[in-house]
Structure formats: C-alpha cells, structure tokens
C-alpha positions in Angstrom: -3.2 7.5 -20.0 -7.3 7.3 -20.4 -7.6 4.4 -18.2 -5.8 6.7 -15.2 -7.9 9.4 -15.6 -10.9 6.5 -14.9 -9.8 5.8 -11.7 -11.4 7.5 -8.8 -9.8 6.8 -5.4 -12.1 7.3 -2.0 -12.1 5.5 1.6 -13.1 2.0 2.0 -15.2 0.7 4.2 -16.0 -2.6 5.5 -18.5 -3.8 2.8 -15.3 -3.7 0.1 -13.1 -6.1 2.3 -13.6 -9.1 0.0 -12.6 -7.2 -3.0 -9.6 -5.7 -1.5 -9.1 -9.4 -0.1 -9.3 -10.7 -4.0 -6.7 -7.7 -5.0 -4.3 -8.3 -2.6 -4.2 -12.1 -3.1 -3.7 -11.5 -6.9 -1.3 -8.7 -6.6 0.8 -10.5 -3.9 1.2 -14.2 -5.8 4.0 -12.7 -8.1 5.8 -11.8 -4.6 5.8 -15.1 -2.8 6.6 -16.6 -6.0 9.5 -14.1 -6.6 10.5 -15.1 -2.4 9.6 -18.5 -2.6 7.5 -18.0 -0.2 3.2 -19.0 -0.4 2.6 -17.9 3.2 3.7 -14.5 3.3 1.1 -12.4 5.5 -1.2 -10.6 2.8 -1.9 -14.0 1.6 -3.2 -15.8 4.3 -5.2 -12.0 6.1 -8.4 -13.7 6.7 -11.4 -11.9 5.4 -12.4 -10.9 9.5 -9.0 -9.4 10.0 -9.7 -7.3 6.7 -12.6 -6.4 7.6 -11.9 -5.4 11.6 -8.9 -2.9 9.9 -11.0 -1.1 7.9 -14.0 -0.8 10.4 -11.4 0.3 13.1 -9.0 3.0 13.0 -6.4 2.5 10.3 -6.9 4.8 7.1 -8.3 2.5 4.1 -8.0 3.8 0.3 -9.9 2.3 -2.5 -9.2 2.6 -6.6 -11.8 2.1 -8.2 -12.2 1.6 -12.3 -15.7 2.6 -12.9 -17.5 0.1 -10.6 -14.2 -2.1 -10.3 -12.4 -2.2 -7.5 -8.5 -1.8 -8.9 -6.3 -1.1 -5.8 -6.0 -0.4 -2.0 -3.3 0.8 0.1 -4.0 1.3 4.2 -2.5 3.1 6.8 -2.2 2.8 10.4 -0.7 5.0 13.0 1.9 4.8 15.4 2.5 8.5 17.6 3.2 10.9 14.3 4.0 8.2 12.0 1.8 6.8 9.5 2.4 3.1 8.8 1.9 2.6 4.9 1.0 -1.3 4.0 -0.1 -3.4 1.4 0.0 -1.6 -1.8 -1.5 -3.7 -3.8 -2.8 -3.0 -7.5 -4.6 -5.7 -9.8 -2.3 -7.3 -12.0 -4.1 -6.1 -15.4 -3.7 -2.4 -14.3 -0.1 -2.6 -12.9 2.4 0.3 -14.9 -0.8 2.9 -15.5 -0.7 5.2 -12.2 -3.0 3.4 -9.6 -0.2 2.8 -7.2 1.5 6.3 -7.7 -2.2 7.8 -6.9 -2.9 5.7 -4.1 0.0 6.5 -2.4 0.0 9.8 -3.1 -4.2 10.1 -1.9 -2.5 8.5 1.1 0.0 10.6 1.8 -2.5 14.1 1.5 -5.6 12.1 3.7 -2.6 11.9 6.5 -0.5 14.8 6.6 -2.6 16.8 9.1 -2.0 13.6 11.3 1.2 12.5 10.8 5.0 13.7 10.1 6.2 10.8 8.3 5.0 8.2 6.6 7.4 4.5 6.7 7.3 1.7 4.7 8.5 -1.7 3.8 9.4 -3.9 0.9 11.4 -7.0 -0.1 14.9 -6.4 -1.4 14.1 -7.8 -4.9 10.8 -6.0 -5.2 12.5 -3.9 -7.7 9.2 -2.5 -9.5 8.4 -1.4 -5.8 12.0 0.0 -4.5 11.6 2.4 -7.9 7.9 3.3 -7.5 8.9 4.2 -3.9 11.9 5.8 -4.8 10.2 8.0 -7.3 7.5 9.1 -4.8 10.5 10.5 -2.4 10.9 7.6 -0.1 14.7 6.9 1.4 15.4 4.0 2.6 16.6 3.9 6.4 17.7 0.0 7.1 17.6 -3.1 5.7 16.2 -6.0 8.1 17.3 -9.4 7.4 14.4 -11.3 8.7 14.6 -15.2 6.6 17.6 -16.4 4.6 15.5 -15.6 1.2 14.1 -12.3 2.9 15.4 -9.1 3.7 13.7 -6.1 4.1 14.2 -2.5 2.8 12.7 -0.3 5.2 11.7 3.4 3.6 10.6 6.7 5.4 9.0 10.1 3.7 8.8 13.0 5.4 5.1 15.0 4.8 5.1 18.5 4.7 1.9 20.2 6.7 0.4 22.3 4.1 0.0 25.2 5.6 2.4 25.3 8.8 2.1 28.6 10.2 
C-alpha cells in the first residue's frame, strides 16, 4: 500500500552494518524458534564479518523507510551464479512488499553479471517457500543437513535484458 511506496531500496555500505545486523537478528528469531534452533548462522554473524561482506565484493541492498533501515538482502557470486542470502525484513513491516522489492532490486543490480540466481530456505519456512515461489524460483533439491533441518534449495534463471 502507502507504506511500500515509502520504501526506497539502494546499496549498503559498511557504515549500515549494525542496522542490517539489528534486522537480521530480529527477522531471524521467529526461524530458530520455528527450528528449534538459537545458533543458526544469521544470528550469531558478528558485526566484523557484516561489515567485511559489505566492504568486499558481495552485492549489499538496503530498504529503507524514510530514514529507517527496514530490510537487506545480499548477494555473492560464484562463476555466473549469484548467491542470494539472508533476506531478512523487520518484523513490523513483514506482508507489505519489502521482501518482494528487495529481491526483485537484486535480481535487476545482477543480471548483467550473472545467469542465475540460487537460493536456500528451511522446509517449513512456508511464508518464504511462497514469496519465493511467487518471484519464479523452482526448487532444485532438498538437503537434509540436521534431523530438525532440511533445506529447500531454489534456482531463477535471469534474463539479460537486452541479449543481442
């Protein structure tokens, strides 16, 4: 609605580590809780490691709600492959768009540089399966990786925008 059209999206850079850091811890809590799980990765990414991504070469977006920082998704690169992690959207604007536009501000920033872009998720993130889903991702495998764990791993093919 409104609040969607508030949201501007734009690079990161190293100074907004902590408030990506605070977004990801918050968005993430309802995810170990649903895995039973308090030490999954994005909650224990030290502020330095945060901050070395985003300074290096991996492809860092940044929602912002006025001067608010609302969501972040980054990218890193493996060949022709872009490798789309932690998606993460403050709770109180989860359901309004921020996810669905950061993805799909990822997906245009890389399509000059990659063919594909892959993902991951947890087999009962079922609000993410559907977001992803509805963006055009396909799942290839599912990776069993703890007894409460398995992982659904997704792939989009980008089209170049002007092939020719």
């Amino acid at each position: 609605m409104s609040e969607q059209a508030a949201v501007s999206i734009g690079r990161a850079g190293p100074g907004d580590a902590g408030e990506i850091l605070t977004v990801q811890r918050a968005a993430y809590v309802a995810e170990a809780q649903l895995y039973g799980d308090p030490f999954i990765p994005p909650l224990v990414e030290s502020y330095d490691q945060l901050r070395r991504l985003i300074a290096g070469d991996a492809v860092v977006l940044a929602a912002r709600s006025g001067p608010r920082l609302v969501g972040a998704v980054r990218a890193q690169f493996s060949d022709h492959t872009c490798l789309v992690g932690r998606l993460v959207v403050a709770p109180d604007m989860q359901g309004r768009g921020v996810g669905s536009g950061l993805m799909e501000a990822l997906e245009a920033e890389v399509a000059g540089r990659a063919d594909a872009c892959v993902l991951f998720t947890g087999h009962l993130s079922e609000d993410n399966l559907r977001l992803y889903r509805r963006l055009g991702y396909s799942e290839t495998h599912r990776e069993r990786i703890a007894a409460h764990l398995t992982l659904v791993h997704m792939r989009k093919p980008l089209v170049a925008a002007a092939a020719g």
